[in-house]
Each structure stands twice: as C-alpha cells, then as structure tokens.
C-alpha positions as CSV (number, residue, x, y, z in Angstrom):
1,X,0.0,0.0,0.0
2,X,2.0,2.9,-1.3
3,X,0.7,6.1,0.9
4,X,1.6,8.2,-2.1
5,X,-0.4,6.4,-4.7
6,X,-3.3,7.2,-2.1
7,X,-6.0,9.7,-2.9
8,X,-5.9,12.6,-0.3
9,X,-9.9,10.8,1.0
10,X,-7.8,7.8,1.5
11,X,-4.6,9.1,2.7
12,X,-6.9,11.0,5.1
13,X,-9.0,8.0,6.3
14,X,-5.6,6.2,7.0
15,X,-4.2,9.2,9.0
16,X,-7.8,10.0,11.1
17,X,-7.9,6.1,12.3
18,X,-3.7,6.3,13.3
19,X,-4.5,9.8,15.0
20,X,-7.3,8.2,17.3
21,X,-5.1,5.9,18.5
22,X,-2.1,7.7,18.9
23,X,-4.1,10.9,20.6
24,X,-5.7,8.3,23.1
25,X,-2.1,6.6,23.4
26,X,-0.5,10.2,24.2
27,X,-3.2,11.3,26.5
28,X,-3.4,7.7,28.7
29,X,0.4,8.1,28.5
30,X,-0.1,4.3,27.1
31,X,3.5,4.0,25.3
32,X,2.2,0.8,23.2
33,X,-0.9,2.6,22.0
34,X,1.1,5.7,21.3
35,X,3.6,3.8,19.5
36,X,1.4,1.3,18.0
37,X,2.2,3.0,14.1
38,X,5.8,3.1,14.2
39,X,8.3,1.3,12.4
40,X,10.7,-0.7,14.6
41,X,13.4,1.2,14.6
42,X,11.5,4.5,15.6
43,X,9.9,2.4,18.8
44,X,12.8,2.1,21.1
45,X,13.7,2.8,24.8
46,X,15.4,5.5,24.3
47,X,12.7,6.8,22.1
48,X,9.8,5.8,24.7
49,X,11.9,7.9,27.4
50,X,12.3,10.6,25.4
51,X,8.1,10.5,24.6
52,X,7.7,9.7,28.8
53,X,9.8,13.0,29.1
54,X,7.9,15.4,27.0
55,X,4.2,14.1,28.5
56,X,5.6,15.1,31.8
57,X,6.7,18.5,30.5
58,X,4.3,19.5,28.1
59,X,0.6,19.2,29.2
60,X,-0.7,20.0,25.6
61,X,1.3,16.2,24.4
62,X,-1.7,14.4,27.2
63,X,-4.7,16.6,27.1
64,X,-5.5,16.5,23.2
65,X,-9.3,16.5,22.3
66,X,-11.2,13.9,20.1
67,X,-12.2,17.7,17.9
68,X,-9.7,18.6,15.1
69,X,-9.9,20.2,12.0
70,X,-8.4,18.4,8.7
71,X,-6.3,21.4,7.2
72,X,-4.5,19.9,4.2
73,X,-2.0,17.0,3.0
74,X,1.4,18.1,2.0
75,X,3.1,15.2,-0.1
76,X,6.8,15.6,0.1
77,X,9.5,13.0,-2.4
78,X,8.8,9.7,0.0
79,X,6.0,10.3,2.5
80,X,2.8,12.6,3.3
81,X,2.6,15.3,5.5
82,X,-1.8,15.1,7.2
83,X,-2.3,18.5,8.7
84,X,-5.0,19.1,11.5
85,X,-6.0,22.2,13.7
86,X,-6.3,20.5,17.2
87,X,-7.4,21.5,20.6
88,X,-6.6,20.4,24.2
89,X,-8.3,20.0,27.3
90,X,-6.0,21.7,29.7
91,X,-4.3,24.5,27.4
92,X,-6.4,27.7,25.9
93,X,-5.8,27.9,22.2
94,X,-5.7,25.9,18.6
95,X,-2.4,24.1,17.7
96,X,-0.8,22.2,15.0
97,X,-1.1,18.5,14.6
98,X,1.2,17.0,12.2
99,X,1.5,13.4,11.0
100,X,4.4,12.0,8.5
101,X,3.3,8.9,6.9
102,X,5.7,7.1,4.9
103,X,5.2,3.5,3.3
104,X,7.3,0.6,4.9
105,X,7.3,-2.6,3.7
106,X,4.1,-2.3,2.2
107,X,2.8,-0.9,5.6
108,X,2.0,2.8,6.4
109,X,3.9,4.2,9.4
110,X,3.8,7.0,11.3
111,X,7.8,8.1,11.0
112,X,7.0,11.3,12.8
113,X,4.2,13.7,14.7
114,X,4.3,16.9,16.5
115,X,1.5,19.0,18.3
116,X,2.8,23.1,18.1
C-alpha cells in the first residue's frame, strides 16, 4: 500500500484512524498505544523515554481533544505530511497536529508527529 499512490480521502482516512489511537495513546500516556504506528526502529527505549519526558513536560502532548480540523496534505519526495488544527483540554488555544506517513514494507507508518 503505497501512501503516495493514495487519494488525499484515502490518505486521510488512513491518518484519522492512526491519529485516534495515537491521541488516546498520548493522553493515557499508554506507550504501546502511542507507539502502535511506528516502524521498529522508531519504537525504542530511548525513544519511549524521550516520549515519557515530553508528557511530563508538556501538558498540551496528554490533554489532546477527540475535535480537530483536517487542514490539508502536504506530499513531500517519499511520504505525506496530514495537517489538522487541534485542541486540548487543559491548554487555551488551537495548535498544529502533524502526521508523516511514509510506506514501509508495504505498511503505512507513522515516521514522525508533533503538536505546536
């Protein structure tokens, strides 16, 4: 399942269902649900501390609502950047959801995400 071959509706349908999880991973600060997406090599230790760090830091990373806003798809040369407007529980504002999708193996993975 190449991502880029995928219609923005599907790349979009893909992304929604992996954001779910990894939003109700992030806010349980439930490391396996968080990192259920990622390839292998993305879902260390020292990659699960670093995640553990930041949701002790950052309030915004564990109080993400179910609402967003799809803002856009930016295809890049090897994976898809899905775009929302998202809001959080505990902080007063709208921020940045970002998920990179890239195809592995003939499976879609999250290589990277950030909430600004």
């Amino acid at each position: 399942m190449e991502i880029l071959a995928k219609s923005d509706s599907e790349i979009l349908q893909i992304a929604e269902s992996m954001w779910d999880d990894i939003v109700k991973g992030a806010n349980e600060k439930n490391w396996a649900l968080f990192s259920k997406y990622m390839p292998a090599e993305g879902a260390t230790d020292e990659a699960r501390k670093d995640v553990e760090k930041q949701w002790q830091q950052v309030p915004v990373l564990t109080s993400l609502t179910t609402k967003r806003e799809f803002v856009g798809i930016l295809r890049r040369r090897d994976s898809v950047l899905v775009l929302w407007k998202q809001w959080s529980t505990k902080e007063e504002g709208e921020f940045l959801a970002m998920l990179n999708l890239q195809t592995i193996n003939s499976e879609v993975k999250s290589i990277g995400m950030s909430v600004n």
